[in-house]
N, C-alpha and C positions, 0 to 999 in steps of 0.2 A: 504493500500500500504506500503511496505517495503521499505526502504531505499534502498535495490539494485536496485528492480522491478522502482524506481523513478531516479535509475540511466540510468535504461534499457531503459525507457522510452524518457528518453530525447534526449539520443543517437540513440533511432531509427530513428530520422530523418537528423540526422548528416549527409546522405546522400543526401538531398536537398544543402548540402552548404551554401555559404552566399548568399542571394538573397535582395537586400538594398532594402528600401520600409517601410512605415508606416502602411501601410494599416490592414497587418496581427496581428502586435501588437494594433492597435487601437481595431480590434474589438476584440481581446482577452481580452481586459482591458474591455471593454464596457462588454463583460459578466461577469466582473468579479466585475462592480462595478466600476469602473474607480477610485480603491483605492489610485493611482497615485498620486492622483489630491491632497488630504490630508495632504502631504508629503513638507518639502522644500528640498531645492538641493546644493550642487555647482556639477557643471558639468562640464568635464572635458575633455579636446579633443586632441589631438595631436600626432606628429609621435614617440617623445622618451619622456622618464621623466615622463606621464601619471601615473605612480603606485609609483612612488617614491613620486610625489607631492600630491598624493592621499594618501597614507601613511602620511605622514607631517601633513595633515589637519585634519582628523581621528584622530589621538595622539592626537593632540594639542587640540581639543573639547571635545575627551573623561576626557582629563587632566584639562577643564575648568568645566568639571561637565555637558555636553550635553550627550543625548543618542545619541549614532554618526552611522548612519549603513555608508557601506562601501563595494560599486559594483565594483568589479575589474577582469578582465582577461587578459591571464589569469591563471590558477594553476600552483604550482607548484609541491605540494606533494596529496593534498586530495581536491576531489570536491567542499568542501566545504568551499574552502578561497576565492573564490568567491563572499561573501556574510558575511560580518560579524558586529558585533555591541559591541561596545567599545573593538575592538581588538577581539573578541572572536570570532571563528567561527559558521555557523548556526549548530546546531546536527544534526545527521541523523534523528531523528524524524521528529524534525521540516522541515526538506527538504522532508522528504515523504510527511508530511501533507499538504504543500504547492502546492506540484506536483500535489496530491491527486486531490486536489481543482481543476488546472490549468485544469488538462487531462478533465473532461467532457465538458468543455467548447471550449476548441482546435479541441477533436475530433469532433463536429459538424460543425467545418468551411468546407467552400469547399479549399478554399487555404488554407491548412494547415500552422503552424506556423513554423519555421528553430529553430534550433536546441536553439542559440542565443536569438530569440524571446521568450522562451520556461523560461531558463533561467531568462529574464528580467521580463517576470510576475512575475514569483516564489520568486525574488528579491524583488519587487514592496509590494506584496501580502503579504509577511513576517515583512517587514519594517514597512509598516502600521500596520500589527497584533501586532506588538512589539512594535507602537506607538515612532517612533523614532521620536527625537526633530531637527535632520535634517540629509542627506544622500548626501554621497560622491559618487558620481555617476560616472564610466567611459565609456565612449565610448567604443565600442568593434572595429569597424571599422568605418574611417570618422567623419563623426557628421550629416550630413544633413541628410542621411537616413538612421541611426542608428537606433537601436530599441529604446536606447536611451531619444534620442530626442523628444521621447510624452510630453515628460513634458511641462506645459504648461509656468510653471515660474521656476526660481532658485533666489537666494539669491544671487550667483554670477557665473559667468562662468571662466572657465582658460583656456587657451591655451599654453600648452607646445611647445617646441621645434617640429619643423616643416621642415620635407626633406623628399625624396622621399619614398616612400615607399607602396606597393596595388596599384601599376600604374594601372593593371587592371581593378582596381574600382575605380579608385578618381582622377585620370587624372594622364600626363606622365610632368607637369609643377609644379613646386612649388605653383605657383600662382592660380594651380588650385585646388590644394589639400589644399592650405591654406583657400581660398572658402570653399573646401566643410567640414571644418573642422569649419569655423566660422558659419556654418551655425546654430550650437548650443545656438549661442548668441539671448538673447528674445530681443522684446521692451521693452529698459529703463533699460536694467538689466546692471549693471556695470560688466567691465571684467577685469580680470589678465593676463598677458600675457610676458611669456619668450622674451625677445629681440633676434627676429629668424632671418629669412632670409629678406630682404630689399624686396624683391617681397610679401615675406606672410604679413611684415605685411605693407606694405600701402594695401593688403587685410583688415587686421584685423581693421586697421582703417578706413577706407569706411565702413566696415559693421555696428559695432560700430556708426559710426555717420548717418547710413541709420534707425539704428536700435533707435536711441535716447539715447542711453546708454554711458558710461565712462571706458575709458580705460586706465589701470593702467599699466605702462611696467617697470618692473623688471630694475634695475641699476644698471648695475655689478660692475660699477666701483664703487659704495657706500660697496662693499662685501668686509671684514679685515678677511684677515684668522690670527689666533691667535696662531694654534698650529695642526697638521697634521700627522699623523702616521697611520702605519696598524690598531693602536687599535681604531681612530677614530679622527674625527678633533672639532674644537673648532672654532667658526667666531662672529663676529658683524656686522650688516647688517642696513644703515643708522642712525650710532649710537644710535641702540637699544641695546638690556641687550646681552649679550654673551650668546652663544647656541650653546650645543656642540650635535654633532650626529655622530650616527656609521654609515651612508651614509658615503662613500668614495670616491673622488673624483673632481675636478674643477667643474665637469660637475654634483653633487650633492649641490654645493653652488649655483649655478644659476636653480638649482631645486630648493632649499630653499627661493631664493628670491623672486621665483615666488610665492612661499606658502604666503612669509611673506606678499607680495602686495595682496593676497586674504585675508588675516589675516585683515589686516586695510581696509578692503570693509566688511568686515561683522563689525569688531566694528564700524564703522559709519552707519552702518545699528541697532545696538546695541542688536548684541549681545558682550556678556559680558568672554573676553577672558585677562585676565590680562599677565602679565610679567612670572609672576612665572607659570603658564601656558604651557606659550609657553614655557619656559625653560623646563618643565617636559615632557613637547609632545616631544619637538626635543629629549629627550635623551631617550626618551622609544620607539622612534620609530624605526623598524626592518623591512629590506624589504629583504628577500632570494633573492640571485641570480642575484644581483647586485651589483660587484666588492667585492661581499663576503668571508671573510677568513675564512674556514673550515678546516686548517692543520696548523700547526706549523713544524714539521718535516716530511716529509718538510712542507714547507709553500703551502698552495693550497688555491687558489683566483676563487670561481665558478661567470661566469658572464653569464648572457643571451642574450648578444648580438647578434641583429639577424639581424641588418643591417648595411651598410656601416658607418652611425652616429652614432650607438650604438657600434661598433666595434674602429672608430675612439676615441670616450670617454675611451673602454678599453685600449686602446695604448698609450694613455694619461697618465691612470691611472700608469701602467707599467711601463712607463721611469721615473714615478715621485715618486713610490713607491717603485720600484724595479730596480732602476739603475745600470747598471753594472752584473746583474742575468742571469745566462743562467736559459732561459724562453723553457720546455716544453710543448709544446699547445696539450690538447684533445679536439678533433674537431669534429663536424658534422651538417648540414647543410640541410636545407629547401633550393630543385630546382629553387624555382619559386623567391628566392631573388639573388640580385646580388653580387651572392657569389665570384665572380671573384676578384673584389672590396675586398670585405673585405678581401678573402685570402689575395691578395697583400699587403695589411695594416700591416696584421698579420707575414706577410715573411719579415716583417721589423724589428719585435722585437723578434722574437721565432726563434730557430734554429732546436728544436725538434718537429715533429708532432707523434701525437697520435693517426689516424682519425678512426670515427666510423661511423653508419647510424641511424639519430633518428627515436622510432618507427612513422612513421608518412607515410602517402603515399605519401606524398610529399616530401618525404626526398632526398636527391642529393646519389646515388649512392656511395658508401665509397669510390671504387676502381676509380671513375672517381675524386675524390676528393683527392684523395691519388695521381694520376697522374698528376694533375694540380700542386700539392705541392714540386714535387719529383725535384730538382734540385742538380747539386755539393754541395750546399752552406746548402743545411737542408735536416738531417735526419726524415726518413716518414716509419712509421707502422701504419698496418694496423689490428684492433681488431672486432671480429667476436659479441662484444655484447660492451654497454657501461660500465656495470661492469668490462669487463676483460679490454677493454680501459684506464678505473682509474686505475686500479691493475698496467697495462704497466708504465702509465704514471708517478704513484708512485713510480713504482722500477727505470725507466730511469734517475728522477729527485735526486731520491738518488745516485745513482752511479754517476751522474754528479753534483752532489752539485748543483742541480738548484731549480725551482721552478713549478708547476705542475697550469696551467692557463687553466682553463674547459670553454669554450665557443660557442658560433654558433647556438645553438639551444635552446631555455624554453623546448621545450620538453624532454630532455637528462638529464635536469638539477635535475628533481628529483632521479635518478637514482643515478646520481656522489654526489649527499647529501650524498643520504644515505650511498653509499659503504664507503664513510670517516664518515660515525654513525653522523650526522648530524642531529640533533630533529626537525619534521616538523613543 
């Protein structure tokens, strides 16, 4: 099998969708050996912050001398950052060979495997062959009936930040999605956890003490920022050693706390993660596409905000980075979120829109996006691809001395990389 033919294949069933359930990955793993099971974890669940706090943990292990694998979606440039091992992505071979593996044993099921599932073997199945010394494992959707979630133990669980978001799958309450988010927590396994919404977690802590386990919750107010700029910020976090990171943001420092509260659950579990460590993790860790500066002239900040919370973090970021900037926004936008929301958000700090349609089929129509945006008070164009989009947004933001903010969609986002020569 070819590295295409194992791309083709994965996506042939992209058209099942997400279908939540255990069942199909169980017995995928059961033919395959339930390699799984060989593997330790931290696992990782929530609405925002999941890849940044995932990223933190990765660095900082690969940086203590661990073989670290690292499951995340999802992409942003190439299939393959899905799945990588001390920062490195898998190669195309190795993803064929893995696929390789997967397909005779998928194709005999009667309920076939989703796209997703398909994926998490291949992750599962590589990790193990690579003999990793532990994996940073993300949710794709939820946590209760994730693919996921097989796992039988982890070393430790985390739960990020938590608001609405998949109402159609995980309930239309916080409190319910925070459920079905905790549901990743084992018996006894200690947990980390963002200080979220007052509903999620007296979830998180009922489950935690149904479950026998220890829950560790991030304290922001212990967080000293030191020093803050577009080039990156510098903090101390319950007077530990100073740690600086090119995460940008308020809402990256209580990402960080949550890493550092999973950091002191695995060394009391002992593994072996010193100061200088985590100093070199925090400063080599890189996460595209979140509140990322890809231009200097002009300035261009690509984000992937793709909900109301993740939109509210960018607006944040914005008045605190870019104060006083006329902000032109390149936009485009997933129907099935509440994009109303975050426009409105976003018609608070951008005057200029850019809008485009991600390729997606779920994407919100450009010109219905462009309609909703169109008021006295902000100028709105409208770009027939996301390249000529950036081109606009480039040239608008120079003739107005402003600033060019790419947001609304992960799927657009490899697109607006690269047109500013952005390296994957």
């Amino acid at each position: 099998m070819t590295y295409e033919e194992a791309l083709d294949y994965i996506s042939s069933v992209a058209w099942q969708g997400s279908r939540p359930g255990l069942e199909r990955i169980a017995a995928l793993m059961n033919g395959l050996g339930n390699v799984q099971n060989d593997l330790k974890y931290i696992h990782i669940a929530g609405t925002n912050g999941k890849g940044s706090v995932s990223a933190l943990l990765s660095s900082v292990l690969t940086a203590a001398g661990y073989r670290t694998g690292l499951f995340t979606s999802p992409f942003i440039t190439r299939f393959n950052e899905r799945m990588q091992i001390n920062g490195v992505p898998i190669s195309d071979e190795s993803l064929a060979e893995v696929v390789e593996q997967v397909r005779p044993v998928a194709d005999t099921m009667e309920d076939k495997p989703t796209e997703f599932e398909l994926i998490t073997a291949a992750g599962f199945l590589w990790f193990a062959r690579e003999a990793c010394d532990i994996v940073v494992l993300e949710t794709g959707l939820g946590g209760r009936l994730d693919a996921t979630n097989l796992i039988q133990q982890d070393e430790c669980a985390v739960i990020t930040n938590i608001g609405l978001d998949h109402t159609e799958y995980l309930g239309d309450t916080v409190a319910q999605i925070a459920w079905e988010k905790a549901c990743i927590i084992k018996p006894g396994a200690p947990v980390a956890a963002y200080d979220s919404d007052p509903e999620a977690m007296a979830v998180l802590r009922d489950m935690t003490e149904q479950q026998g386990g220890s829950l560790s919750v991030a304290s922001f107010g212990d967080i000293v920022s030191l020093s803050d700029s577009l080039d990156g910020q510098s903090f101390r976090y319950k007077n530990g050693p100073v740690l600086t990171m090119q995460l940008l943001g308020a809402h990256q420092l209580r990402n960080a706390a949550v890493a550092l509260e999973a950091v002191e659950i695995l060394r009391r579990r002992g593994w072996n993660i010193s100061d200088a460590s985590l100093e070199a993790g925090f400063a080599a860790t890189r996460w595209p596409a979140r509140f990322e500066v890809v231009g200097r002239d002009p300035v261009v900040i690509v984000d992937g905000a793709h909900n109301p919370q993740g939109v509210e973090a960018l607006c944040d970021g914005i008045r605190h980075y870019l104060p006083g900037q006329r902000i032109v926004c390149l936009v485009g936008v997933l129907a099935d979120k509440d994009w109303r929301k975050m426009m409105d958000m976003l018609k608070e700090v951008a005057v200029d829109f850019v809008v485009v349609q991600p390729d997606s089929p779920r994407a919100l129509r450009d010109t219905e996006l462009a309609a909703y945006l169109s008021d006295r008070d902000h100028w709105v164009a409208v770009a027939d691809t996301v390249a000529t989009g950036a081109a606009g947004a480039e040239f608008r933001a120079k003739f107005m001395h402003g600033v060019v903010v790419a947001c609304g969609s992960l799927y657009m986002m490899a697109e607006v990389r690269k047109y500013f020569e952005v390296d994957a």
